[in-house]
N, C-alpha and C positions, 0 to 999 in steps of 0.2 A: 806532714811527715814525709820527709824523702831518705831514702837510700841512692845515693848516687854509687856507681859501680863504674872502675874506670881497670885500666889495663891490660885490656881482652888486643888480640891479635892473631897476627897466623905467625908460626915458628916450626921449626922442622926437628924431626923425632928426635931425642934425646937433648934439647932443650929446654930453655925454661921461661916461665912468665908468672908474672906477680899480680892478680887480680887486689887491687880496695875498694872497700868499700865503705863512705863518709856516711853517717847517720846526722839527719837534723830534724829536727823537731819532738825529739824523745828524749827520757835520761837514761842515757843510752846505759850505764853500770846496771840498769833493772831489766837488762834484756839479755836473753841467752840469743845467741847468731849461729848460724848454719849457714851452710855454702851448699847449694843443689845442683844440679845438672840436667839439661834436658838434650840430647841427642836425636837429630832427628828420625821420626818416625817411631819415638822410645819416650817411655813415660817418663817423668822426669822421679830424678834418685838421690838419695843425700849421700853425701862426699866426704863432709864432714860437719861436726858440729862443738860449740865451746860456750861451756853456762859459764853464766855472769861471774862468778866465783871461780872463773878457770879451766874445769875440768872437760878437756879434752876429746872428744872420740872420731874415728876415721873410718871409712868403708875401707874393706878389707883391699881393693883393687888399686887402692893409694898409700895405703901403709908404706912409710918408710921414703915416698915418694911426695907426697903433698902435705906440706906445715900449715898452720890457722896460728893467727896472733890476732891480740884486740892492743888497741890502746884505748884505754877509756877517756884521757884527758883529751888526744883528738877528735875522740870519737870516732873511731875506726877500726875497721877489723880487715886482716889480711888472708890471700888464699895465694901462699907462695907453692908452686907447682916445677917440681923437676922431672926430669928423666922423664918427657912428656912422647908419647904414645898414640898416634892415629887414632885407636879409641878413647880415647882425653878429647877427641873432637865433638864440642858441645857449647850449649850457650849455656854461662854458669849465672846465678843467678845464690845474691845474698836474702837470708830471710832473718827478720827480730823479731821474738815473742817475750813477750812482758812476764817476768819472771812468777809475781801473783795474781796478775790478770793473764792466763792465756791465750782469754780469745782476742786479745790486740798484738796481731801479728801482720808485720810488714813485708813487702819482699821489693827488691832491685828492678832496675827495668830490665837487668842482664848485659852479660858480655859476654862477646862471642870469640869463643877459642877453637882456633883450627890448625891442627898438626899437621904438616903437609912435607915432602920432600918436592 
C-alpha cells in the first residue's frame, strides 16, 4: 500500500498550493481520507477529513479557506489550500482508514508546506 503525497512547497502568505494524494494498492472507495498536519514542535492535528460516501468536515482554522476532493476513479484525494498563512506552515500528511475494517489505516510520507515572505 502506498499513499504517495506530491505538491508541497514554500509560497508566500495569501497564496496558494494544492497537495494530492494517489492511493495504490487499496480500493481506495472503502476508505474514508483525512489530511493532518504536524508543525514543528506541535502534535500533529486534523485539517480536514471526507468519508468514502462524501461527507465532509474541516477544522475550524481552515473553514472557508482549505477544500478536500477525492476522485475515486484515479484514486485520489486533494488538499486544495488558500489564503495561506505562516501558521499553515507544516508538513501535511494524507491518512486512509478502511471504512469496515478500521484498524487498516494508511498514512503519506508527507509534504512539506512553508509560508514564508
Amino acid at each position: 500500500v502506498t499513499l504517495a503525497e506530491s505538491g508541497g512547497g514554500l509560497v508566500q502568505p495569501g497564496g496558494s498550493l494544492r497537495l494530492s494524494c494517489a492511493a495504490s494498492g487499496i480500493i481506495f472507495h472503502l476508505y474514508d481520507v483525512a489530511w493532518y498536519r504536524q508543525a514543528p514542535g506541535k502534535e500533529r492535528e486534523l485539517v480536514a477529513s471526507e468519508k468514502n460516501f462524501g461527507n465532509k468536515t474541516y477544522a475550524d482554522y481552515v473553514k472557508g479557506r482549505f477544500t478536500i476532493s477525492r476522485d475515486n476513479t484515479k484514486e485520489t484525494h486533494s488538499l486544495q489550500m488558500n489564503s495561506l498563512e505562516p501558521s499553515d506552515t507544516a508538513v501535511y500528511y494524507c491518512q486512509c482508514q478502511h471504512v469496515f475494517f478500521p484498524k487498516y489505516v494508511y498514512w503519506g510520507q508527507g509534504a512539506q508546506v512553508t509560508v514564508s515572505s
